[in-house]
C-alpha positions in Angstrom: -17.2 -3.4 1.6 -15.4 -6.3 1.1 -15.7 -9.1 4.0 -13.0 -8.6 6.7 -10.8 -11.9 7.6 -11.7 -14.2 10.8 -8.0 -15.8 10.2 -5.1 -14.9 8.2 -6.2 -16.5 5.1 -4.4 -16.6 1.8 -6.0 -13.5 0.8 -5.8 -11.6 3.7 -2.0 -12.3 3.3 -1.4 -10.8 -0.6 -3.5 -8.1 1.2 -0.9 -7.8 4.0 2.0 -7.8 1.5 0.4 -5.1 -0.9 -0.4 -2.6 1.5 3.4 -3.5 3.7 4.6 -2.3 0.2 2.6 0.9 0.2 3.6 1.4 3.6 7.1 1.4 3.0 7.2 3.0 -0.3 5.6 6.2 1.6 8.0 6.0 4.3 11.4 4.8 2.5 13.2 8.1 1.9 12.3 8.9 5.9 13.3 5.6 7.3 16.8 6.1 4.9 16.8 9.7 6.8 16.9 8.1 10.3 19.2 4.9 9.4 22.2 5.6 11.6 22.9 1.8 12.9 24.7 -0.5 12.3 26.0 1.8 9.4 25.0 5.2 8.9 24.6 4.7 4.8 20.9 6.1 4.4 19.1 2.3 2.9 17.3 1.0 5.6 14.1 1.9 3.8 14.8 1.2 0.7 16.4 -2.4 2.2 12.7 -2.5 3.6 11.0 -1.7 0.8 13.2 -4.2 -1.8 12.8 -7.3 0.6 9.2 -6.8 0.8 8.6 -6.5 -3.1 10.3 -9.6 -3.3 7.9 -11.5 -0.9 4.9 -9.5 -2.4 5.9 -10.8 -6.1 6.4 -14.4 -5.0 2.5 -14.3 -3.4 1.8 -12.8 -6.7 3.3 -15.9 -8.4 1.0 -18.5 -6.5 -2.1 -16.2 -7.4 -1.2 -16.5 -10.9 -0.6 -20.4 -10.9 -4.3 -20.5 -9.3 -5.3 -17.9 -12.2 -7.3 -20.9 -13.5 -8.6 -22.3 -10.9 -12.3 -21.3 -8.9 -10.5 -21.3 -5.5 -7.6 -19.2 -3.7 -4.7 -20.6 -3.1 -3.8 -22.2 0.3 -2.8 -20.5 3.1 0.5 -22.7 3.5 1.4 -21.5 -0.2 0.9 -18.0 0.2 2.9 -17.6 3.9 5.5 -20.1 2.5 5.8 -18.1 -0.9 5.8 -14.9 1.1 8.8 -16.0 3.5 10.9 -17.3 0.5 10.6 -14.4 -1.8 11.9 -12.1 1.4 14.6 -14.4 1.7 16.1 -14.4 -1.6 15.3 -10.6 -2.2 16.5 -9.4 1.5 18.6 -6.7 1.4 20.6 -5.2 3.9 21.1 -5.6 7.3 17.3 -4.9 8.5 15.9 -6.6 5.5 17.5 -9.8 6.0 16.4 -9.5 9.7 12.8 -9.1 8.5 13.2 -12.0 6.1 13.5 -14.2 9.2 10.8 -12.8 10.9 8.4 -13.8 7.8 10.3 -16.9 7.7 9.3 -17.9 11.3 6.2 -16.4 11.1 5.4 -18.9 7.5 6.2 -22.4 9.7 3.7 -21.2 12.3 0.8 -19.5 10.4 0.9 -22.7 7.3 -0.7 -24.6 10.2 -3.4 -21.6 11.0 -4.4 -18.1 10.7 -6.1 -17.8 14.0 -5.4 -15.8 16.6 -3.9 -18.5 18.6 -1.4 -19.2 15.9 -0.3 -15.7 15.3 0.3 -15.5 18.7 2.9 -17.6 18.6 3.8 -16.9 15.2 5.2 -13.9 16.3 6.7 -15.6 19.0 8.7 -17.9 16.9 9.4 -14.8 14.5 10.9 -12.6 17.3 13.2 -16.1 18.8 14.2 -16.5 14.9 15.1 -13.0 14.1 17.3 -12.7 17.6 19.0 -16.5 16.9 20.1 -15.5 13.2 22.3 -12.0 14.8 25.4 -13.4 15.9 25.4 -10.5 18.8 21.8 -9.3 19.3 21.8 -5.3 20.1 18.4 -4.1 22.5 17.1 -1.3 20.9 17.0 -2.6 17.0 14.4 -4.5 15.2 14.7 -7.2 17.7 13.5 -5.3 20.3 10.5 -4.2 18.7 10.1 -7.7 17.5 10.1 -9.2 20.6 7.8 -6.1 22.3 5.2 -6.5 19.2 5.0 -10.4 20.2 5.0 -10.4 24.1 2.0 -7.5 23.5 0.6 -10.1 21.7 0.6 -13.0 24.2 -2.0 -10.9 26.1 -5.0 -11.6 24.1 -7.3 -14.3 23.9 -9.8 -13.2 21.7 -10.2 -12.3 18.1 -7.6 -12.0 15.5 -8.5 -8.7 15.3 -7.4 -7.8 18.9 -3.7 -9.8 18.1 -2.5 -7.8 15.6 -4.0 -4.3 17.3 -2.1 -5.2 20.5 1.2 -6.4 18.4 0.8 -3.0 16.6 0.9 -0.8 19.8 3.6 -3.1 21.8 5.8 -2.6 18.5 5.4 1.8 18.5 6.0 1.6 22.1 9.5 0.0 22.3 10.3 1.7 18.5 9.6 5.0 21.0 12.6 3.6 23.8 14.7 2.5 21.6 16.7 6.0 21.8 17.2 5.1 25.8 18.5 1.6 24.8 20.4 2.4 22.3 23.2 5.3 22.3 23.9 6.0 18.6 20.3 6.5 18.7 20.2 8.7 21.3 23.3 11.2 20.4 21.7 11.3 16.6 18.3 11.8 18.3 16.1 9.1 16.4 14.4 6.1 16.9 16.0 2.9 15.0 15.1 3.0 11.4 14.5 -1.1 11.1 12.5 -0.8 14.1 10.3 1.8 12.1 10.1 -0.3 9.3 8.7 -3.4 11.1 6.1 -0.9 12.6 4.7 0.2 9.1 4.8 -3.4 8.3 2.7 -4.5 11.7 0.5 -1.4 10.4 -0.4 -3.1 6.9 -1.4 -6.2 9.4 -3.7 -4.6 11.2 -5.0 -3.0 8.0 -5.4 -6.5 5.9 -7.1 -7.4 9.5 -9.7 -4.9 10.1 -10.2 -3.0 7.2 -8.9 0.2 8.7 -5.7 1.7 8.5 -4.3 2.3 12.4 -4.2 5.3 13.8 -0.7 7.1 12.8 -0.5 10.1 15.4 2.3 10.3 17.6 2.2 8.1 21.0 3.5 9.3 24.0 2.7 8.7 27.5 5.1 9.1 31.0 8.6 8.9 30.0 8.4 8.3 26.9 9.4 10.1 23.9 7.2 10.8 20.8 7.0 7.6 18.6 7.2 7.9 14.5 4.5 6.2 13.0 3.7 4.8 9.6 3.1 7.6 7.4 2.9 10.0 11.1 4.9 12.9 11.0 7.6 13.3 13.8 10.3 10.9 14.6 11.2 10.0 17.7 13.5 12.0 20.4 15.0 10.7 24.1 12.9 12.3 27.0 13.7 16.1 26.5 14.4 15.7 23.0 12.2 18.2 20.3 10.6 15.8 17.7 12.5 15.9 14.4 10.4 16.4 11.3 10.1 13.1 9.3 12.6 13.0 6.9 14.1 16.6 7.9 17.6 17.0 9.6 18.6 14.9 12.9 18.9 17.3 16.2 21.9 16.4 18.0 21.0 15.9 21.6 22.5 14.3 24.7 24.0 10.5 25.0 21.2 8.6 27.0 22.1 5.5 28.8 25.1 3.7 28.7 24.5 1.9 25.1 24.9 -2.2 24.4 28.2 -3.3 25.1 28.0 -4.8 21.2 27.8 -1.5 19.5 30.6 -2.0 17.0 29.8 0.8 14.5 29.2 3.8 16.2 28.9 6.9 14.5 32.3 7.6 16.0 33.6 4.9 14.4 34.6 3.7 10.9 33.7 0.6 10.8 34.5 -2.4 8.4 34.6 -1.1 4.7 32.4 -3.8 3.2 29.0 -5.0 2.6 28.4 -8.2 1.6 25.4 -10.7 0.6 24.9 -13.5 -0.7 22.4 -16.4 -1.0 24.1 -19.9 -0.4 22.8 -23.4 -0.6 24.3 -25.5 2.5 23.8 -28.1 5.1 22.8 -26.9 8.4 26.2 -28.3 9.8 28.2 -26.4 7.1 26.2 -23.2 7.7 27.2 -23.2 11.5 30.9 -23.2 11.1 30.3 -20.5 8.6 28.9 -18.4 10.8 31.8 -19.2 13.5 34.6 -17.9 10.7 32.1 -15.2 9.5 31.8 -14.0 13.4 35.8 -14.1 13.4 36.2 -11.6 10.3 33.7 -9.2 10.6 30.9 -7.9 12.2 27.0 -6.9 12.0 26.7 -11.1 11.1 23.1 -12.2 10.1 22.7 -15.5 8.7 19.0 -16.5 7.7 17.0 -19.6 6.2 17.0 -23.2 6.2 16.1 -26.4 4.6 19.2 -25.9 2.3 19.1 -22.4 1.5 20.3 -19.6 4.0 20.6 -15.8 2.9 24.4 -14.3 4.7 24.9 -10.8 5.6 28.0 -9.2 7.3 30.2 -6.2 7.4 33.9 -7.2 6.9 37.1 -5.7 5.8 38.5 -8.4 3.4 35.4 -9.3 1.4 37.3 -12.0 -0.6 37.7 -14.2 2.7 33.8 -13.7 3.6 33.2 -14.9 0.0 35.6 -17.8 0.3 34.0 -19.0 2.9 30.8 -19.1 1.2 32.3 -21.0 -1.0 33.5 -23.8 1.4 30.2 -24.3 3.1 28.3 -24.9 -0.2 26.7 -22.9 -2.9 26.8 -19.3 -2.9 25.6 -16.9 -5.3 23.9 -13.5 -6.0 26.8 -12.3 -4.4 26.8 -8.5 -3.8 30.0 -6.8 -2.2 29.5 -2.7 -1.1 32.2 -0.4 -0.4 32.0 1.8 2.8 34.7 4.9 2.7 34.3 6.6 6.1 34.2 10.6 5.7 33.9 12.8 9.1 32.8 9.8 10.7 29.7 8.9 9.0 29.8 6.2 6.5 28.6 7.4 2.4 29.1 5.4 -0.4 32.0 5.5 -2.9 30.9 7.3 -6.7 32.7 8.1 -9.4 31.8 9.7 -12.6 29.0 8.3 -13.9 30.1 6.1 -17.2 27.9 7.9 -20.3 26.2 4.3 -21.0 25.5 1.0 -19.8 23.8 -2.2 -20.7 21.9 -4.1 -18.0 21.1 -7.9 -19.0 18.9 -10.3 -17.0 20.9 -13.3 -17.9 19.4 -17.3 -16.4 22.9 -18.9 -15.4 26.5 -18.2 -14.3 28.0 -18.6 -17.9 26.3 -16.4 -19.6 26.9 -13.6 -16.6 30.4 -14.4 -17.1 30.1 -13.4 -21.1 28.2 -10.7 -20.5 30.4 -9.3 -18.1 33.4 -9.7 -20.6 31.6 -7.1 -22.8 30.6 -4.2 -20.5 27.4 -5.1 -19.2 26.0 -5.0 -15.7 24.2 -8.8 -15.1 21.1 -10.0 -13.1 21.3 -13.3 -12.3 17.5 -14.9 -13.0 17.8 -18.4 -10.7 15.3 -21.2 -11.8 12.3 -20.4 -10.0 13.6 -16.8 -9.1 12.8 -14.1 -11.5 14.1 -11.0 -10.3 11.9 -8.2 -8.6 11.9 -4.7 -10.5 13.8 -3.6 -7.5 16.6 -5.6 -8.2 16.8 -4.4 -11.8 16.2 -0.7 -10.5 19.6 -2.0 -8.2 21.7 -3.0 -10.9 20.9 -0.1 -12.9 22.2 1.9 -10.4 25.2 -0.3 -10.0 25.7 0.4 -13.9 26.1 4.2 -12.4 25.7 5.3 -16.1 23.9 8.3 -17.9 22.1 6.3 -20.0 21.3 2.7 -19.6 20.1 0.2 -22.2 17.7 -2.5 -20.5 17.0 -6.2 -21.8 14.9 -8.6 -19.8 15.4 -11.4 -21.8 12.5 -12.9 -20.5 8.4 -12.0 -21.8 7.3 -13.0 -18.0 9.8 -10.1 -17.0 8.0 -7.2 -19.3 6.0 -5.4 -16.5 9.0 -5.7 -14.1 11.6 -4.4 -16.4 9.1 -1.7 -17.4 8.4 -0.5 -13.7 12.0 -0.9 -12.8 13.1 1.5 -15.9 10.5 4.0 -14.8 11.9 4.6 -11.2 15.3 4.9 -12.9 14.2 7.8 -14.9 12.4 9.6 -12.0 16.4 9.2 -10.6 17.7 10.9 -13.7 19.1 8.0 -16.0 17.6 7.9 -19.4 16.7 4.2 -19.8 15.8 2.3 -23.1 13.7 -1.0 -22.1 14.3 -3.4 -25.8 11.8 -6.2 -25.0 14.0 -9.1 -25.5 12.1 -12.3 -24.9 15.1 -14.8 -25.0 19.2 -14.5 -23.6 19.6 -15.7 -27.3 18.3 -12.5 -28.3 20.3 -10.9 -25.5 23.3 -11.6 -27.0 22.3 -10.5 -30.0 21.5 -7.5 -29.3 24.8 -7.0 -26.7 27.1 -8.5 -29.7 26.0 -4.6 -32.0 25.9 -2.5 -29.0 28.1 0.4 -29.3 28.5 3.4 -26.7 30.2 5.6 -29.1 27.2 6.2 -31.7 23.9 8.0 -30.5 21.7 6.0 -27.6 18.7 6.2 -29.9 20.9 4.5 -33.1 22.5 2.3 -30.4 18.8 1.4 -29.0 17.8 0.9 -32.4 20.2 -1.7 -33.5 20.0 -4.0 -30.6 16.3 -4.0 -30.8 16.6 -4.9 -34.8 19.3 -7.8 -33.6 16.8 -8.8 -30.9 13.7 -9.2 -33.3 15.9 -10.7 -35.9 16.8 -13.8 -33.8 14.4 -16.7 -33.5 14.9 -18.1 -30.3 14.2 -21.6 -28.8 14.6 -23.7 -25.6 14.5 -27.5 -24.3 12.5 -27.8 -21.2 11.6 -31.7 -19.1 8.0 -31.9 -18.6 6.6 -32.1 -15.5 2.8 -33.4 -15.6 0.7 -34.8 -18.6 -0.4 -31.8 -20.0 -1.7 -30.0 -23.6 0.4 -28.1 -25.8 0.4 -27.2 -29.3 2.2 -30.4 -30.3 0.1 -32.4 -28.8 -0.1 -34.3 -25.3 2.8 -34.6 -23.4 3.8 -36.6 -20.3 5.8 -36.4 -17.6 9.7 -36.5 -18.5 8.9 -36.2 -22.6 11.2 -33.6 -23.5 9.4 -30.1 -24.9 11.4 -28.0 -27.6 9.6 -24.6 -27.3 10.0 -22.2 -30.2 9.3 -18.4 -29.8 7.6 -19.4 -26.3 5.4 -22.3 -28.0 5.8 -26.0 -27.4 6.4 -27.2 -31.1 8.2 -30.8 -30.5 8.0 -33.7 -28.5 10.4 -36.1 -27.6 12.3 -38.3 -25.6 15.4 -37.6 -25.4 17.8 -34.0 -25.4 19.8 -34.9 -28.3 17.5 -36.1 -30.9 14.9 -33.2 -29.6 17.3 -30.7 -30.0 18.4 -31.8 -33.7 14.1 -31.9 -34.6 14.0 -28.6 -33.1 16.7 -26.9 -35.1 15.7 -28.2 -38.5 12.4 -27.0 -37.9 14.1 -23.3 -37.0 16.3 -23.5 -39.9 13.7 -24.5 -42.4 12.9 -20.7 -42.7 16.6 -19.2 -43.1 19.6 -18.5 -40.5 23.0 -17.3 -40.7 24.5 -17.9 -37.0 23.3 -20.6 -34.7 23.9 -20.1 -31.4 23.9 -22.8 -28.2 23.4 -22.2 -24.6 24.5 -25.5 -23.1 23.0 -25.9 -19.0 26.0 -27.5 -16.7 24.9 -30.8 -16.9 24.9 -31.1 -20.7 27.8 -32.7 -21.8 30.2 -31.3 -24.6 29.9 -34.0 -26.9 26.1 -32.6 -27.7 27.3 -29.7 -28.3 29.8 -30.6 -31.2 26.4 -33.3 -32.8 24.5 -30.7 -33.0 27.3 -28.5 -34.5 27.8 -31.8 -37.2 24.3 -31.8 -37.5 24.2 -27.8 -39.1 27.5 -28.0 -40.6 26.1 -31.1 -42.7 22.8 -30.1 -43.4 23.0 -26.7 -43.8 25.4 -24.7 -45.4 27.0 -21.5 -45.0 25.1 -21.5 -41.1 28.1 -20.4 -38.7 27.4 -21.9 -35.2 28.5 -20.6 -31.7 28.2 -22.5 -28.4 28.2 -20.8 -25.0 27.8 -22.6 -21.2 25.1 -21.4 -19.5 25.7 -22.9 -16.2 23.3 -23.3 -13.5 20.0 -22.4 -15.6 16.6 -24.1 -16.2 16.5 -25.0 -19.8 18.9 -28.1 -21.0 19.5 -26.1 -24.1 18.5 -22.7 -25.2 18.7 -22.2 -29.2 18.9 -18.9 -31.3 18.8 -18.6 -35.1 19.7 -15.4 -37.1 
């Protein structure tokens, strides 16, 4: 039996992570059956479950740096990994909610995993998570923040005893929430982010004690049957009949009076869009942003800090909430839903589903751009910020094609492309994964795809294209190290062919040239160059002197990247 944590170590927080993720993978389609506020469109759970992958993954990532090593990493890394990977994968309304709840949760616990420092790490998490709504609602996922934290305050003792108290404070309030809440109450549910938060206090007290909590229903004077991580009722107001988890809702009386911020109602339409993005800003930029945001729209959630905030809000011109992204700083992985209101419950616009689709994870804004010129669906991979499976699973979806044609174009991105097209095909798209390594070999493969000839000859020839093209890239050192070529230091500049550091240098240019003869020496017919934003042009047209002179019949082609983490990515066909 493995040895139960007296803090919230490093370990004891992948644990936490893993099992949050079982928790809400077993409870998703319920949690989407229950999601009624702020809009009635059936995610909440799968919003849970995507923004909890993401923080799982970047815990995963420090594990692996330490692969080498004879000790864990430290405790700092893992809480500080775990809040940024749920901020930059948050989705939705209760995702990006729960985001700032790791987030405060991270500043408190890197100090300590004791039980006086969870204490007020949920504290701080619950006083984050209400400061980041522009008009906190009682009964949401505040409230049962907020309930799971003051339960808390009233132990003194182990670690253990914390989180079992914050576990039992949290079902309580998700169990009043219908009496706090109206649209809860007509629909006859508790709130689904409320739930969610629940399963995830339930993994706690399982990477605590070892022992999963107990998952009956809880009930006690005036109180309504409370759903529980993997229990099996859902919640009703006093009187109600409990609802079978995941079945239909039972209509049932208003209780209370409701918030006096309810904007979406089920009564009511409702702005018609979604959107999200991440955005890199000053803290002074990101509060007028959240005054114009407040002015256009509602259901406003704006979460981060130290330069990078993740926005959320419902609005009806999307372009203006965008634009004003844009005037604050930095924003990007911008993602824009459509709400069409149909007998007063919100569903999601779909057309006919397009026969095929490419999906491409591409590292910078150029190449999205190119990408998107010729059909395919992009992923965005930022520097440091490889995309989660359930981002890939999203933009397969967003492809809304019978059959979709997957490239990673990344070998770190293998298992993640693989798992994301395996829960595609449980949904009924026929996916192809071709294991590109490179974007060079991306576009390679993009540049012969064509939807009118059979998906297998179609998968066929992009994967030839792929394996034909040699790929390359310039990276900057970062520590005195070992490679292939040699010993490096920090700032020589490494050209890396087909993943392996082959050259040494000390400078782009001159790098770059080495780097190509070397690729050339074998054959090639095409050349292409993927400049990063800071390259200038005039490299670009040496380096096209360099294989016009030296090589002939060799066509070259030069493409900006943008924002991406290699100077200079190379391919040879």
């Amino acid at each position: 039996m493995p040895q139960l944590p007296d803090d919230l170590d490093a370990v004891a927080v992948r644990t936490w992570c893993s099992l949050a993720l079982e928790a809400l993978g077993r409870e998703r389609a319920e949690i989407d059956a229950i999601n009624v506020y702020p809009i009635a469109d059936g995610d909440t759970g799968t919003n849970l479950y995507l923004t909890v992958e993401s923080a799982a993954a970047a815990v995963e990532a420090v594990f692996a740096a330490h692969e080498t090593g004879t000790t864990a990493p430290a405790t700092a890394d893992a809480v500080r990994a775990m809040a940024h990977g749920a901020l930059i994968g948050a989705r939705g309304n209760s995702g990006t909610i729960l985001a700032q709840l790791l987030r405060g949760m991270a500043g408190v616990l890197a100090d300590g995993g004791d039980a006086a420092h969870l204490r007020l790490a949920l504290t701080r998490a619950a006083a984050a998570a209400r400061q980041a709504v522009a008009h906190p609602v009682e009964g949401t996922v505040l409230t049962v923040a907020t309930a799971a934290a003051e339960a808390a305050q009233g132990e003194e003792r182990e670690l253990r005893a914390v989180v079992s108290a914050a576990y039992e404070g949290a079902r309580a309030a998700l169990a009043r929430t219908p009496e706090q809440l109206a649209v809860l109450g007509r629909a006859g549910v508790v709130d689904a982010g409320g739930r969610g938060l629940v399963a995830v206090l339930g993994a706690l007290v399982e990477a605590v004690t070892g022992q999963a909590p107990v998952r009956g229903p809880r009930t006690g004077p005036g109180k309504a049957a409370a759903p529980v991580d993997g229990g099996s009722v859902v919640g009703l107001p006093v009187g109600g009949v409990p609802v079978p988890a995941g079945g239909a809702l039972v209509e049932g009386p208003p209780v209370g009076e409701g918030p006096l911020d309810c904007p979406e109602d089920l009564d009511g339409g409702g702005p018609a869009f979604e959107v999200i993005y991440l955005l890199e800003a000053r803290d002074e930029q990101v509060d007028r942003l959240r005054t114009r945001l407040d002015a256009l729209g509602d259901s406003l959630v704006v979460v981060g800090g130290d330069g990078l905030w993740h926005v959320h809000v419902h609005v009806d011109d999307a372009g203006a909430a965008v634009e004003a992204g844009v005037e604050a700083g930095r924003p990007y992985r911008i993602r824009i839903t459509h709400f069409a209101t149909e007998s007063g419950h919100d569903v999601r616009v779909q057309a006919e589903p397009a026969q095929r689709a490419v999906v491409v994870v591409v590292p910078g804004d150029g190449l999205a751009g190119l990408c998107t010129e010729a059909g395919a669906t992009t992923v965005i991979a930022r520097p440091g910020e490889p995309p989660a499976s359930g981002e890939l699973v999203d933009a397969i979806r967003r492809a809304h094609a019978r059959e979709v044609v997957l490239l990673p174009n990344d070998a770190a991105l293998r298992h993640t492309a693989a798992a994301a097209a395996e829960q595609a095909r449980t949904e009924g798209v026929r996916v192809a994964l071709v294991p590109t390594r490179a974007a060079v070999q991306g576009i390679a493969a993009l540049a012969v795809h064509e939807p009118d000839r059979g998906f297998d000859e179609d998968v066929v020839a992009m994967t030839a294209a792929a394996g034909a093209t040699r790929y390359a890239e310039l990276a900057v050192a970062e520590r005195q190290s070992w490679t292939m070529a040699g010993i490096c230091q920090a700032g020589d500049i490494l050209g890396l062919i087909d993943g392996d550091v082959a050259v040494i240098g000390a400078d782009v240019p001159a790098t770059a040239r080495t780097v190509l003869d070397r690729m050339l020496a074998a054959g090639g017919e095409l050349v292409t160059l993927v400049l990063g934003e800071d390259v200038p042009d005039a490299m670009a047209d040496a380096l096209e002197e360099h294989v016009r002179e030296g090589y002939l019949a060799v066509d070259t082609v030069v493409y900006r990247g943008g924002h991406q983490r290699a100077p200079l990515l190379i391919g040879v066909e």
